[in-house]
C-alpha positions as a Markdown table, in Angstrom:
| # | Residue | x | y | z |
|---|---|---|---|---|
| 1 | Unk | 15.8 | 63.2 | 8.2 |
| 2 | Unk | 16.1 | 60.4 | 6.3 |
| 3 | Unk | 19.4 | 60.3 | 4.6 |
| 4 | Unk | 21.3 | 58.2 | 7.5 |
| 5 | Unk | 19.4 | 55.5 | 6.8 |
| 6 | Unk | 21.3 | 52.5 | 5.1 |
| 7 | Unk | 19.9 | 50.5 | 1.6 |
| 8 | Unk | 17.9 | 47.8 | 3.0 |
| 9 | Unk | 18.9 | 44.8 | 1.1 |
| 10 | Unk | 17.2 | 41.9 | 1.6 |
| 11 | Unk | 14.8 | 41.3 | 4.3 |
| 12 | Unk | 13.7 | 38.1 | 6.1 |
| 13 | Unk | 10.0 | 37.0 | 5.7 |
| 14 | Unk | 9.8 | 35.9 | 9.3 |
| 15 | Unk | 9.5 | 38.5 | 12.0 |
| 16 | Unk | 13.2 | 39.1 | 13.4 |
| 17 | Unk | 13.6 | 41.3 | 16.9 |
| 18 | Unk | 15.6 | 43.7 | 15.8 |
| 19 | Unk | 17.0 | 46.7 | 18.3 |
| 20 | Unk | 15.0 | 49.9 | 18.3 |
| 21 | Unk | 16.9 | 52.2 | 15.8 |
| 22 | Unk | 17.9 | 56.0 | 17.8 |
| 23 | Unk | 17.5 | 58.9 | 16.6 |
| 24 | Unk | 20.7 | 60.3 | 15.1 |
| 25 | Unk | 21.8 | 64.1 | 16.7 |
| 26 | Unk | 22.3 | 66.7 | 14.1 |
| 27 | Unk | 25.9 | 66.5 | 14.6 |
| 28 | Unk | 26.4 | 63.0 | 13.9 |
| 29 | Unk | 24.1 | 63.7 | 10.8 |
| 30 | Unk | 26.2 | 66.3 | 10.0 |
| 31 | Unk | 29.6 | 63.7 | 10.6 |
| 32 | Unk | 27.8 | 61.1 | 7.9 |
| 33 | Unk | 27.2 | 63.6 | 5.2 |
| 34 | Unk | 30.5 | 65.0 | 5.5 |
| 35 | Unk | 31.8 | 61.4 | 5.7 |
| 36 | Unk | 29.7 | 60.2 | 2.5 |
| 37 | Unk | 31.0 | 63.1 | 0.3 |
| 38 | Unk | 34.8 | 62.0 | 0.6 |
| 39 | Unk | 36.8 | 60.2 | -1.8 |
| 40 | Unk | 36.7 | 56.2 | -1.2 |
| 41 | Unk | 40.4 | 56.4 | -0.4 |
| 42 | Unk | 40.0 | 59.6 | 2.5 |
| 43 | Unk | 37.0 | 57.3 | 3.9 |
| 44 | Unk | 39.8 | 54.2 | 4.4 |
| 45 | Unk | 41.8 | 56.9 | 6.5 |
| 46 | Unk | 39.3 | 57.8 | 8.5 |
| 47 | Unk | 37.6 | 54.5 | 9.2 |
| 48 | Unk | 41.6 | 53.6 | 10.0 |
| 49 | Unk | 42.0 | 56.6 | 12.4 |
| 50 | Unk | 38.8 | 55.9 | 14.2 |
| 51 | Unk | 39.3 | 52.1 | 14.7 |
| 52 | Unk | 43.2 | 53.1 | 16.6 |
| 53 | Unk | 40.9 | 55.5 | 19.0 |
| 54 | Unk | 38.7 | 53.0 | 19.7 |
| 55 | Unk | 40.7 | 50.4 | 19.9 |
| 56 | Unk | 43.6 | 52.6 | 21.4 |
| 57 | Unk | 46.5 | 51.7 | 19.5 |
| 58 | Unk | 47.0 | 55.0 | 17.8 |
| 59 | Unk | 46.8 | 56.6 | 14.9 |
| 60 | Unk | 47.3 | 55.0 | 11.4 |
């Protein structure tokens, strides 16, 4: 499925090595739509809750 894929932008003309992309699972497909389809605001409050779990300070 192709919608997880991010606009390109601009690419380089010279080869770069670049990671090989994985597949995404069909939950985290189903995390990204869900994510894409909130307000801009309700996005900030979840990028905020998940950057306390990862960096373990909490929530918001």
């Amino acid at each position: 499925m192709m919608d997880a894929l991010e606009a390109a932008g601009i690419q380089p003309k010279d080869s770069v090595a670049q990671p090989k992309m994985e597949s995404l699972t069909a939950t985290e497909r189903l995390l990204l739509r869900f994510y894409r389809e909130l307000q801009q605001q309700d996005q900030q409050v979840i990028r905020q809750a998940v950057e306390a779990l990862a960096t373990g300070r909490g929530c918001c």
